[in-house]
C-alpha positions in Angstrom: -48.8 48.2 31.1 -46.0 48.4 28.5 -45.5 45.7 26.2 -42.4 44.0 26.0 -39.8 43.6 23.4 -39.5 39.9 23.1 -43.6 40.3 23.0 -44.0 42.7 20.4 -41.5 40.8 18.1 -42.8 37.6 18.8 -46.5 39.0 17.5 -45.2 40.7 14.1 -43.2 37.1 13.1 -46.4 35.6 14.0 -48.7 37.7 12.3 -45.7 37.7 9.1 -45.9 33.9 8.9 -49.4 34.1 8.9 -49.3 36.3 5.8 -47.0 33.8 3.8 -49.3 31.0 4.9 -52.5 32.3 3.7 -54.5 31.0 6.5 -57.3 33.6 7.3 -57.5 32.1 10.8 -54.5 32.6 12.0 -54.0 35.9 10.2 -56.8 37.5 12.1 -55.9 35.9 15.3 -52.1 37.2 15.2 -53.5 40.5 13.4 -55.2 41.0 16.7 -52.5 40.3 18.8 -50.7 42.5 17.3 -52.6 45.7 17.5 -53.4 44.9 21.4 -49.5 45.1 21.8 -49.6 48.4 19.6 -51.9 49.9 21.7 -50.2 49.3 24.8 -47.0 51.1 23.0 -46.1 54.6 25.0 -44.8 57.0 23.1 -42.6 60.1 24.3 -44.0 63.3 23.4 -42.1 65.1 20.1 -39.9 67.8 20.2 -41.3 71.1 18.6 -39.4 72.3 15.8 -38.6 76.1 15.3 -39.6 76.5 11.9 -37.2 77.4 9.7 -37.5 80.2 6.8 -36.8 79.3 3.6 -33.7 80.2 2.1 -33.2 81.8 -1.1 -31.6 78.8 -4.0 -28.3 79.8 -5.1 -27.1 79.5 -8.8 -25.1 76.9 -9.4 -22.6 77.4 -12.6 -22.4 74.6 -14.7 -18.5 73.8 -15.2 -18.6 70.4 -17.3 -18.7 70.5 -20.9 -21.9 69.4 -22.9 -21.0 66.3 -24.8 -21.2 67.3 -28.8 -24.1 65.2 -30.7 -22.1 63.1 -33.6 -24.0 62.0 -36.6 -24.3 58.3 -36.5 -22.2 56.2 -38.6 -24.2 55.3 -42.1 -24.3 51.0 -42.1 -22.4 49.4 -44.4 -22.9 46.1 -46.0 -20.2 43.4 -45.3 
């Protein structure tokens, strides 16, 4: 049987305040929970995808100016 919603987000904040809390009890026990909802997660199947042939990379021109290097100002005393 399919989990539901409400469940399977009640389990993660559950297992997520367990985390911040640091209590290794209660992180097991809601780690637990949380993978029996997991499992009981259906899935539809995936859609095959053609595959696709590569296509050859096309030159881009570049068409901004490259900035001119100045010589750095020399520090003056004041």
């Amino acid at each position: 049987m399919a989990c539901k919603k409400s469940d399977l987000i009640s389990a993660i904040n559950s297992f997520s305040a367990a985390r911040v809390s640091e209590d290794q009890n209660l992180l097991n026990f809601s780690a637990q929970l949380l993978f029996q909802l997991m499992e009981t997660l259906e899935f539809s199947p995936e859609e095959e995808v053609a595959e696709e042939t590569p296509e050859e990379p096309v030159a881009i021109e570049e068409k901004t100016e490259k900035p001119a290097l100045k010589r750095p100002r020399k520090k003056t005393a004041a």
